[in-house]
N, C-alpha and C positions, 0 to 999 in steps of 0.2 A: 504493500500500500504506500509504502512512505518513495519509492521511486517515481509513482505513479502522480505522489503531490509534488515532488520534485518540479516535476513539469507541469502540475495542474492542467492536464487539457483534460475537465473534468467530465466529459463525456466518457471518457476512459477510463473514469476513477475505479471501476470496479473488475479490475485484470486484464481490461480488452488492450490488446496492440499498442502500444504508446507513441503517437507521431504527434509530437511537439510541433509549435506554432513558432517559425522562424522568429527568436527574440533578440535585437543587439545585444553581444554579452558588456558591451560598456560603452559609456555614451559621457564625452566631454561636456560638461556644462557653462556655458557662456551666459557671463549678467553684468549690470552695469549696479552700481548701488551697494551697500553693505552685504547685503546676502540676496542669494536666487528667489525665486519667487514662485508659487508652479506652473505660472507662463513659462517660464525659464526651462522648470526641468521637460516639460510638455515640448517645448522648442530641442531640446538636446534629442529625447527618445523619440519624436514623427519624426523629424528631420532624415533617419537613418531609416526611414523608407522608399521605395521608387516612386518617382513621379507618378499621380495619378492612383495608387493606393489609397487607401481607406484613411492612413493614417496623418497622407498628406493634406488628403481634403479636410480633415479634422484641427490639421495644424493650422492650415488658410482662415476656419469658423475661428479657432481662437483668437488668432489675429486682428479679426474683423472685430470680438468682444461679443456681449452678450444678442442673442436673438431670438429666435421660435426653436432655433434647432440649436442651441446652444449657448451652454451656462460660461462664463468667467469668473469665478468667485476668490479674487484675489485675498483678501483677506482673511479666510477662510482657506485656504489653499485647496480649491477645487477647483477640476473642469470638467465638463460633459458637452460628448456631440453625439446626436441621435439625427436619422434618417431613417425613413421608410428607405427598403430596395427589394423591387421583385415579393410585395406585400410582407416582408420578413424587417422590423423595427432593429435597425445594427445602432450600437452606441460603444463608443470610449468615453471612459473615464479615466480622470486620474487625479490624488493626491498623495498627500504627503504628511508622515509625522516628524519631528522633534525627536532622536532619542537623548533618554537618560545622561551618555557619555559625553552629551553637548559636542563631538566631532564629527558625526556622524548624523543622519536623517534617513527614513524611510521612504522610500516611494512606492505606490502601488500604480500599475496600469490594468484596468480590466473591461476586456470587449467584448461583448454582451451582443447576442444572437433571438430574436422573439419572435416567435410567428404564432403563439398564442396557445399550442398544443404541447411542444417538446422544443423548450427555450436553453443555450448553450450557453456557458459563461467560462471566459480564461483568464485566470488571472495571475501575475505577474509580479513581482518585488523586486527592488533595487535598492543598493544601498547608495546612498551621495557621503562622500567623504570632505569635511568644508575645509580640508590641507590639501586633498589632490585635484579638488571641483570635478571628479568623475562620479557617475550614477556606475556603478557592479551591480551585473546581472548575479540575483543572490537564490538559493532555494526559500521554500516557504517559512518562514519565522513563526511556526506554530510549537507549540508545546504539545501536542498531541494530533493522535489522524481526525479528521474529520470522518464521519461512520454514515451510512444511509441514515438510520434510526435516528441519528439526532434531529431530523426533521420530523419524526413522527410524536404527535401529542402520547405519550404512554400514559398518560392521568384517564383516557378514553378510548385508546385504541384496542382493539379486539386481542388478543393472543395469535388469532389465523393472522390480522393484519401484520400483526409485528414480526412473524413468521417471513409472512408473503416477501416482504421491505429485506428485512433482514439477509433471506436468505437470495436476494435474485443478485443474477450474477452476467457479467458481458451485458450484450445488447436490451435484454431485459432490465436491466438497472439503468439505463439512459434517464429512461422518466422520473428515477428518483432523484438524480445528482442533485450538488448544491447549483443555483446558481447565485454569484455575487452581488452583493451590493455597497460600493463605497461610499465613506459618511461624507457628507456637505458640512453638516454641523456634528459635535460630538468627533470620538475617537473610535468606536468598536466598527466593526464589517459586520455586516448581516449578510444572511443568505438563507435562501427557499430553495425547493423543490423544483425542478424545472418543468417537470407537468403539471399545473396546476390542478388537476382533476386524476393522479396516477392513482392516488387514494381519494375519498371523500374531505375536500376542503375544510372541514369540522376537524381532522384526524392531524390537519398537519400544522406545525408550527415553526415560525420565522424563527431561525437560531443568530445567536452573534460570538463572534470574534473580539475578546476582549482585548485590550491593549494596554500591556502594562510599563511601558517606557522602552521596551526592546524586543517584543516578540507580543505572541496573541495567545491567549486561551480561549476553549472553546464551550461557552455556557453552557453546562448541561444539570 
């Protein structure tokens, strides 16, 4: 399990074949000011895309600042770009934490896949070091695996259901994976279900990502 969060490409999370989403392993950061901003790191990680990718177009919205399809949240150190494509809602995001050792900052990038039945979510970590101004492409900063079940309410869920969740494994586990969601305000990650209907909507529950100054636990 833990090579499989290594690379988060968490339609895979449950043993299937692991083919990683081409990520820069490092990415120079360029700022003008006392420190980066997440425009900044946002400008470092599209940048190292080709022309015309997802990631570019993304970079062009932030440029532009806030619209219909796209947050700026400087202060806050967010961004979000959302587009319909081919009826399937694709969105990046991305922030940033502060850690602990004050040398050091967190980034997450997560691109987010919906088409309303069996929604994808990858997400991604970087470490920015504020002596070398590089973002490292880093593994997951969790204290433990993330599990199917922890999506499932167990205060109401049936025994067959916790079975069914539990036990499904490759292709059948798709519709339970997590999918992401980065905070705007606050520090924790949250993530659902990607099928919202794999179980009965009553059965299942938003989990979070704690964030304790250098890594996340996983509210259970």
């Amino acid at each position: 399990m833990k090579n499989l969060l290594k690379s988060l490409l968490v339609i895979a999370i449950c043993a299937m074949p692991v083919v990683s989403m081409a990520q820069p392993e490092s990415c120079k950061v360029k700022f003008s000011g006392s420190k980066p901003t997440i425009k900044d790191y946002a400008k470092a990680y599209c940048s190292q895309f080709e022309q015309g990718s997802f990631e570019r177009q993304a970079l062009a919205a932030f440029s532009k600042g806030n619209s219909k399809k796209c947050v700026v949240d400087v202060k806050n150190g967010y961004v979000k770009y959302s587009v319909k494509q081919d009826g399937v809602l694709e969105t990046l995001e991305m922030c940033f934490w502060n850690c602990d050792n004050k040398n050091e900052k967190l980034v997450a990038v997560n691109r987010v896949s919906e088409n309303g039945y069996l929604d994808e979510s990858f997400l991604e970590f970087y470490r920015y070091n504020v002596k070398t101004k590089t973002m490292k492409h880093i593994e997951p900063p969790f204290t433990s695996d993330i599990r199917l079940i922890d999506m499932v309410d167990l205060s109401v869920a049936s025994d067959e259901i916790v079975e069914q969740v539990s036990s499904a494994r490759n292709e059948d586990a798709n519709k339970y994976c997590p999918v992401f969601m980065l905070p705007r305000y606050g520090k924790n990650i949250t993530f659902r279900m990607a099928d919202p209907n794999a179980i009965h909507p009553a059965l299942q529950r938003t989990c979070t990502l704690i964030w304790d100054g250098s890594q996340f636990s996983v509210d259970r």
